[in-house]
C-alpha positions in Angstrom: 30.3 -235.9 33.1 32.2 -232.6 33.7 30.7 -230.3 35.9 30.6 -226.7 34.6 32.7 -224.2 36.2 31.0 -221.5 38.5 31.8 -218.1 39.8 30.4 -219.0 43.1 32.8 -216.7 45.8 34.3 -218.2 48.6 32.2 -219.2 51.6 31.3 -216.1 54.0 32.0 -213.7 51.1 29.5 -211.7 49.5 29.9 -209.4 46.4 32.5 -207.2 46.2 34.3 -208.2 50.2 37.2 -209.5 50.5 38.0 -212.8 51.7 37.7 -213.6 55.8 40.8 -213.1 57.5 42.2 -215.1 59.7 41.0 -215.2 63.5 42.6 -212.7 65.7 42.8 -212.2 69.2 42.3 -208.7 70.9 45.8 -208.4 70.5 45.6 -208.4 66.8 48.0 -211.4 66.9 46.5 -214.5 64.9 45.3 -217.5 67.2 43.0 -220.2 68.6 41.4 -217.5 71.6 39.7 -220.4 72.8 42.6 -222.7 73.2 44.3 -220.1 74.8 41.9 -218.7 77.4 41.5 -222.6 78.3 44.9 -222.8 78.9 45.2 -219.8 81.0 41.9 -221.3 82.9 44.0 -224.7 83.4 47.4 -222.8 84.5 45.0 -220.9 87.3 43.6 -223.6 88.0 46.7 -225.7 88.9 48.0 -222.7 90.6 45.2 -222.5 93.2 45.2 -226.2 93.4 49.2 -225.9 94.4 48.6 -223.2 96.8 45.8 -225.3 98.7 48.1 -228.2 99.1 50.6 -225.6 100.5 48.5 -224.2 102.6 47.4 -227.2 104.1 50.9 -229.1 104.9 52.1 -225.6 106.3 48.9 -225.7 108.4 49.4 -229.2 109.5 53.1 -228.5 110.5 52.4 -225.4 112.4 50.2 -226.8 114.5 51.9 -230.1 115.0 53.1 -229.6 119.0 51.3 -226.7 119.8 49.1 -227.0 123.0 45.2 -226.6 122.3 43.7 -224.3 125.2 40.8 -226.0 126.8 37.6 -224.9 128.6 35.9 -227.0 131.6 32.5 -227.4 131.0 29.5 -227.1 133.7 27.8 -230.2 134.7 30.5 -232.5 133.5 32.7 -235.0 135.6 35.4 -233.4 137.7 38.5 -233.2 135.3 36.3 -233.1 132.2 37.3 -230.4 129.5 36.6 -229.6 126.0 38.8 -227.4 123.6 38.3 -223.7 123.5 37.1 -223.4 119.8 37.2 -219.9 119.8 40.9 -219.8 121.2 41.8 -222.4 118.4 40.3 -220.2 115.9 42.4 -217.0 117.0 45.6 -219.5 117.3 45.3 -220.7 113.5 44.4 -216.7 112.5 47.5 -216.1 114.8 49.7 -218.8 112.8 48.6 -218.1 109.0 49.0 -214.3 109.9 52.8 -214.8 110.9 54.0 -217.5 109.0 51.5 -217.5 105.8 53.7 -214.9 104.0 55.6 -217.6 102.4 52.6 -217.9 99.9 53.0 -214.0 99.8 51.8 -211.6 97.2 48.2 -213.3 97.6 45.3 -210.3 96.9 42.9 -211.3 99.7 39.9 -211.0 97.4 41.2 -213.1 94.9 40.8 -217.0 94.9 44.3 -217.6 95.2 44.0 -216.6 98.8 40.7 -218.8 99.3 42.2 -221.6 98.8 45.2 -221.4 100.4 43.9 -219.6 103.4 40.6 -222.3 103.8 43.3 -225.4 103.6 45.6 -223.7 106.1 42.8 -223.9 108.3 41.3 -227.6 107.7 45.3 -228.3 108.1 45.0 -226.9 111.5 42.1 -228.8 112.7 43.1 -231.9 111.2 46.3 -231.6 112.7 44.7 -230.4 116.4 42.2 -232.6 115.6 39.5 -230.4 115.8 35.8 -230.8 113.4 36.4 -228.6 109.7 33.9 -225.9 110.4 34.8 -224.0 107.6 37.3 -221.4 109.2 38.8 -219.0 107.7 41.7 -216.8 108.3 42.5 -213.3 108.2 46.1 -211.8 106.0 46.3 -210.1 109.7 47.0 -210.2 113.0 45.2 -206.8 113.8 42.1 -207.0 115.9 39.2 -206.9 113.9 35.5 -205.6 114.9 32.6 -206.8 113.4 29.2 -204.3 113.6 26.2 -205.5 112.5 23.7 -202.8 112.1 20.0 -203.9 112.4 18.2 -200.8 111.3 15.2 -201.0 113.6 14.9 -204.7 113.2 13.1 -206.3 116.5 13.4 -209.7 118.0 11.8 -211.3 115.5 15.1 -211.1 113.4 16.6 -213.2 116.4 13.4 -215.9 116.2 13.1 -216.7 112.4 14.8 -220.1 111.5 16.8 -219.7 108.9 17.0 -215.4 108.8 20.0 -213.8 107.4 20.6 -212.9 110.6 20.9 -216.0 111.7 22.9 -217.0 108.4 25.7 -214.3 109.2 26.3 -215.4 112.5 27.2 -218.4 110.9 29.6 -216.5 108.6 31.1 -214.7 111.4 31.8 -217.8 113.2 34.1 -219.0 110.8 36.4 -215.8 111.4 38.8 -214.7 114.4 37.0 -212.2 115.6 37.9 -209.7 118.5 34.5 -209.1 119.1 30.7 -209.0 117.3 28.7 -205.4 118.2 25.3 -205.3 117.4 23.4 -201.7 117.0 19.8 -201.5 117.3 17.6 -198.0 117.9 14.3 -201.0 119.0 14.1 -201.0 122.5 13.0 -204.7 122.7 16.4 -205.6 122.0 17.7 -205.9 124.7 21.4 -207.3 126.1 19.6 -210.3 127.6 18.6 -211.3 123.9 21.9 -210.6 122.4 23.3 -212.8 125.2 20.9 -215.5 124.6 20.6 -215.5 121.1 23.7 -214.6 119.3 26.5 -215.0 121.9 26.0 -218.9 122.0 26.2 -218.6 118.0 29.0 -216.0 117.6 31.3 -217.5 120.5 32.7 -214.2 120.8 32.4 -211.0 122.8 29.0 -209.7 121.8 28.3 -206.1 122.7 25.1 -203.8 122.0 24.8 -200.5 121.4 21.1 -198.6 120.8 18.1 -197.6 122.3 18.3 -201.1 124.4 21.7 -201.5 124.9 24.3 -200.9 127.9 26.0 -198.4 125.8 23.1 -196.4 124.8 24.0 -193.7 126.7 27.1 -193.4 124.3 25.0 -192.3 121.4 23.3 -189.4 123.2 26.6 -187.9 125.1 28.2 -188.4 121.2 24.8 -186.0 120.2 22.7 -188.8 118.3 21.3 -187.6 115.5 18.0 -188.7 113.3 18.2 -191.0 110.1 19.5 -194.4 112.0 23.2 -193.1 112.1 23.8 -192.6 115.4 23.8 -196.2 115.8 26.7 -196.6 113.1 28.3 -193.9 115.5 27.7 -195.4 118.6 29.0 -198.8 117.6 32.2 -197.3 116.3 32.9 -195.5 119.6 32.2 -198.6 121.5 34.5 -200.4 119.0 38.0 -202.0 120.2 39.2 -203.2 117.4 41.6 -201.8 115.0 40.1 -202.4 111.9 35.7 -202.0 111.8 33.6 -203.9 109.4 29.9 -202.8 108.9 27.5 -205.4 107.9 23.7 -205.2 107.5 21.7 -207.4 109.5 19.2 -208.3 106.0 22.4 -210.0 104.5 24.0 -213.1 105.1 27.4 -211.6 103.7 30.5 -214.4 103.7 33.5 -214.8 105.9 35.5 -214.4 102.2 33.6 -211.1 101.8 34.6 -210.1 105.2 37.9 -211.0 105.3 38.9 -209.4 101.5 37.9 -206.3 103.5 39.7 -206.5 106.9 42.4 -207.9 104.7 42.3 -204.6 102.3 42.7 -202.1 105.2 45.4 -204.2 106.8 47.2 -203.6 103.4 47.1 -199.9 103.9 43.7 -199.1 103.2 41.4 -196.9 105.6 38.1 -197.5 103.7 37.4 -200.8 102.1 34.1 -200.4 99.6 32.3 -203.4 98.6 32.4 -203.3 94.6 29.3 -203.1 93.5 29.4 -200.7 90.0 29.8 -203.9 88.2 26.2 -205.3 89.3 24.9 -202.5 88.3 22.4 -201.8 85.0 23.2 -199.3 82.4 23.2 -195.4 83.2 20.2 -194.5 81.8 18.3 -197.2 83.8 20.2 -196.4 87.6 18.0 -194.5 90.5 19.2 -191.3 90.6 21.1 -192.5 94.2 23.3 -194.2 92.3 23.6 -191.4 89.8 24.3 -189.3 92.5 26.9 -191.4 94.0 28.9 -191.6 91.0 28.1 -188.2 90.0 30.1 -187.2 93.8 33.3 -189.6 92.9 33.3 -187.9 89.6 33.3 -184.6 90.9 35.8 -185.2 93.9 38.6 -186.4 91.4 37.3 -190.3 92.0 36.7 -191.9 88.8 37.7 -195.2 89.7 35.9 -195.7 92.8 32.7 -195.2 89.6 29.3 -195.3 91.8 30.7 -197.3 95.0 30.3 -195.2 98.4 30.0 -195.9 102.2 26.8 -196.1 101.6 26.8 -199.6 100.8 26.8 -202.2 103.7 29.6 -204.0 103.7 32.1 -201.5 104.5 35.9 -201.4 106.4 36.9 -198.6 108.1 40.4 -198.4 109.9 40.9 -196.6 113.3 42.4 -194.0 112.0 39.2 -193.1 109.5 36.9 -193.5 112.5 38.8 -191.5 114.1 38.8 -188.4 111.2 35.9 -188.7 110.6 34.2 -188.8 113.8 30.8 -187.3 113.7 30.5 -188.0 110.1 29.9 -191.5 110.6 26.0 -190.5 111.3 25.8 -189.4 107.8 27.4 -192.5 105.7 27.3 -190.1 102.6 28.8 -187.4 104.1 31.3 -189.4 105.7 32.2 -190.4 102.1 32.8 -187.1 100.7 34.8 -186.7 104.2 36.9 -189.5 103.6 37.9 -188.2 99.7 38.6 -184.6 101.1 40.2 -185.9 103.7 42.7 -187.6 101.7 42.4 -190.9 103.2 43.1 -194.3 101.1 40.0 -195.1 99.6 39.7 -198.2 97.5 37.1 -200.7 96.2 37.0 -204.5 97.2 35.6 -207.0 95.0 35.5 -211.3 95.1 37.2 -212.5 92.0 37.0 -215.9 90.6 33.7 -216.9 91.5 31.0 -215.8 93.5 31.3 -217.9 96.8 27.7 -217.6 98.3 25.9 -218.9 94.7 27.2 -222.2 95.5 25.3 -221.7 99.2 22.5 -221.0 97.5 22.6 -217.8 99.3 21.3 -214.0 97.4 23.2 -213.1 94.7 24.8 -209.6 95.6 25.9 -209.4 99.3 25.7 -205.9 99.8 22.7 -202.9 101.1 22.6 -199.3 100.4 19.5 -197.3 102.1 20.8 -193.7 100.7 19.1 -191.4 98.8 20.0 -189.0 96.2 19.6 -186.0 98.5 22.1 -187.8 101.4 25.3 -187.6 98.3 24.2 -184.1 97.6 24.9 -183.5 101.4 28.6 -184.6 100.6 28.8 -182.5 97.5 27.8 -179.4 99.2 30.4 -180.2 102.4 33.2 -180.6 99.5 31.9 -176.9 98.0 32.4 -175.8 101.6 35.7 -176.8 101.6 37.0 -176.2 98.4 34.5 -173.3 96.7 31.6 -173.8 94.3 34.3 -175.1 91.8 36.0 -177.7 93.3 39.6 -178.2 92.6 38.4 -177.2 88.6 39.6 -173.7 87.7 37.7 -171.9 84.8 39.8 -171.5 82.0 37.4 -170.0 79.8 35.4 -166.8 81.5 37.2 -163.5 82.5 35.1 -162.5 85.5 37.2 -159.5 86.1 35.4 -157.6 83.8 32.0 -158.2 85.8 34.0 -157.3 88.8 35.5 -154.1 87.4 34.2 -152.9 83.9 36.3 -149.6 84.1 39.9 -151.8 84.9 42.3 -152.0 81.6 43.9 -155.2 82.4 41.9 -159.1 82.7 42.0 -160.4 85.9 43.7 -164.1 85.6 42.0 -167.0 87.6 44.2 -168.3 90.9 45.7 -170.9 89.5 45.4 -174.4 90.9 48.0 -177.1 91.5 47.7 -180.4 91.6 46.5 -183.1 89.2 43.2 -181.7 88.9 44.5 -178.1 87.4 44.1 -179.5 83.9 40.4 -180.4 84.3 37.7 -177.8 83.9 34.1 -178.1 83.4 
């Protein structure tokens, strides 16, 4: 029996539309997307998997020959020794700082670096035959200073099992540190706690600066000042080290996080901001400090540092922006709107290819910001100081001559204003 012929319009079409057209990707070039973002996914994928094996033979041969340095230990038979982890640790850093550029052009926050930078070191140890603790190099030679900043945080922080604390000691033991400096405003904090309880973690030079630390007398000749900054200021004058990271005792940041940021200022950088505009919700749901951080960047000819500031803990500073800065540093927002006016290099870090501390089981954003919409305001009004009540914008609209002198017969003209920002007005 014949069936009788229908009208019916091709599948997906409706009425009076024209047939589907093919699949197009956003380039507006017909193609499988899928099949090609999976083949980009594979090519990565073979490519960090190349680099790690790199990394690790050029580990293993760099350390092949090398003498180990080795520490006596107390109690143990005459001639007994173990080996000097910590001087291991700064050897490998030494090594992949000096001889990793042949896997150059690596962005130290992307996972191309990871990889090749985490095998260099198990190359190392396996080589030395040292344990894998997980170490991981910086893309520098330069000395850098780790500050932890406690914010009023007590022993307790030192006691808890298991506190982030605790957690980022264990982060910054995996790095080649030049030292660990640890700012508290709580008296019971004292340097025979920091001795006890972090320096057996941190195998590093621990320092502390505060209310109970040998430095503390640092903060009030440097004119301490209220709010908790004095501590952020105390801890950078006590600093040695040529590059400063800033971390927040309440997170357990990683040595990956760390390093993209020492590893950004030793690219040329003098302030390294932890990303963080990406976590955040849409505008109309932000607290207005993060309306006023981006509102600052906006203003300050910064558009593409969006709502990141040195607000937010973690942070890198070079010497030369401690330095500049100077007194600043006690006011994290200001220091900010410093660092723009100042015209120092300014640039956001942020972990691609995977988040590494979800697999840790470990928060999900690494980062703090105690700030408050009145604290960005500060650097606003520091920038009108500097620049006028206008900025850098010139009005191209309003003729204020005529307020100025009604009776004149000519328009006064606006000082012009060179630069990239004389085309903007607002």
């Amino acid at each position: 029996m014949k069936r009788p012929k229908t009208n019916k319009k091709p599948s997906g079409t409706a009425r009076g539309q024209k047939p589907r057209s093919p699949m197009r990707t956003r380039s507006g070039n017909p193609g499988k997307t899928g099949a090609k973002a999976k083949e980009g996914t594979s090519q990565r994928g073979r490519r960090i998997a190349e680099l790690a094996a790199a990394g690790r033979r050029l580990g293993g041969l760099l350390a092949a020959g090398l003498p180990v340095r080795s520490a006596s230990v107390d109690g143990d038979e005459a001639g007994s020794c173990r080996t000097d982890e910590a001087a291991a640790r700064r050897q490998m850093n030494d090594l992949w700082a000096r001889h990793g550029g042949v896997l150059s052009g690596l962005n130290p926050a992307g996972p191309e670096y990871a990889a090749a930078a985490s095998a260099f070191a198990r190359g190392y140890c396996e080589r030395t035959g040292l344990p894998d603790k997980g170490w991981f190099p910086f893309p520098s030679d330069l000395r850098v200073s780790a500050v932890i900043l406690l914010h009023g945080a007590g022993p307790e922080a030192f006691a808890v099992q298991d506190s982030p604390l605790l957690r980022l000691f264990g982060e910054l033991q995996r790095l080649a540190l030049h030292e660990v400096i640890l700012a508290s405003r709580d008296e019971a904090v004292t340097p025979q706690l920091v001795q006890a309880c972090a320096a057996p973690w941190l195998e590093a030079e621990v320092k502390l600066v505060g209310a109970g630390g040998v430095s503390a007398e640092a903060a009030g000749a440097a004119g301490a000042v209220s709010g908790g900054g004095e501590e952020r200021r105390a801890a950078a004058a006590a600093a040695e080290g040529d590059i400063l990271v800033f971390l927040d005792a309440s997170v357990s940041s990683a040595a990956e996080e760390i390093a993209a940021l020492a590893g950004t200022v030793a690219g040329g950088s003098d302030a390294a901001l932890w990303g963080v505009s990406a976590e955040l919700p849409h505008f109309h749901k932000r607290p207005p400090e993060v309306m006023a951080k981006q509102f600052v960047n906006y203003a300050l000819g910064r558009r593409d540092l969006q709502a990141d500031s040195l607000t937010v803990l973690p942070h890198a500073l070079s010497r030369q922006a401690v330095t500049k800065l100077g007194a600043a540093l006690a006011h994290p927002a200001r220091a900010h709107g410093a660092a723009l006016l100042e015209g120092l290099a300014v640039s956001s870090v942020r972990l691609s290819g995977g988040d590494t501390r979800a697999a840790r089981g470990d928060r999900p954003f690494a980062w703090m910001d105690r700030s408050r919409a009145s604290d960005h305001l500060e650097g606003l009004r520091l920038a009108m100081e500097r620049l006028g009540p206008r900025l850098f914008y010139p009005d191209n609209r309003r003729r204020r001559g005529y307020a100025a002198d009604a009776d004149s017969p000519y328009i006064a003209e606006e000082p012009s204003v060179s630069g990239d920002f004389s085309r903007e007005s607002i």
